[in-house]
C-alpha angles and dihedrals in degrees: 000000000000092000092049087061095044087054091048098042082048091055096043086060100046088049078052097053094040076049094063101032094059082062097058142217107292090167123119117203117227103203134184106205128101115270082188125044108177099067101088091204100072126066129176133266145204118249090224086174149007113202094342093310117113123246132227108253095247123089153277100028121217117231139158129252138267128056109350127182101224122199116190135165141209112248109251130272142172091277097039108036086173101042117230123268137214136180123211142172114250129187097214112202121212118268089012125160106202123191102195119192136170106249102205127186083235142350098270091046106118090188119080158161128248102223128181090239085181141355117196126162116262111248116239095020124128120199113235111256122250 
């Protein structure tokens, strides 16, 4: 008896999961890291928060799309132990891969720029219809 409801629990949650996948994947990924790694002007930084709401740590975050509020921070340095922090508007598409980076005049600068160092579909996604 027990391994009959262990087959059927387990087939519950496959007809769950084919459930979800026939929906499709409508999430688009915010990233820090560099896309390109050759412009020396441009270093990577950390998504703290998406609309007011904190991010994990690993990257690159999931989000929806639409316009998003996007916090992200420089990673710390000698000069900056805490790193330095911007907010900006971003359109976000649908099934968009970002790779977000600062964009500074040198090394030691604490002020930047958030710049769209790339933007790629994201495999396997499919847009919402409308």
């Amino acid at each position: 008896m027990n391994a009959l409801m262990k087959t059927m629990g387990a087939a519950a949650a496959l007809l769950a999961v084919a459930g979800c996948a026939s929906t499709g994947y409508h999430y688009s990924k915010l990233d820090g890291r560099r896309y390109y790694q050759a412009p020396i002007d441009t270093y990577p930084l950390l998504v703290t928060r998406v609309d007011g709401k904190s991010t994990p740590l690993s990257t690159p975050v999931l989000v929806d799309p639409g316009t998003r509020q996007v916090a992200v921070q420089t990673f710390p340095d000698p000069l900056h132990p805490l790193g330095e922090e911007r907010t900006i508007n971003l359109d976000v598409k649908p099934c968009t891969h970002y790779y977000l980076v600062a964009r500074k005049a040198t090394r030691l600068a604490s002020d930047f720029e958030v710049k769209i160092d790339h933007e790629e579909p994201v495999p396997g996604c499919s847009p919402p219809a409308k």
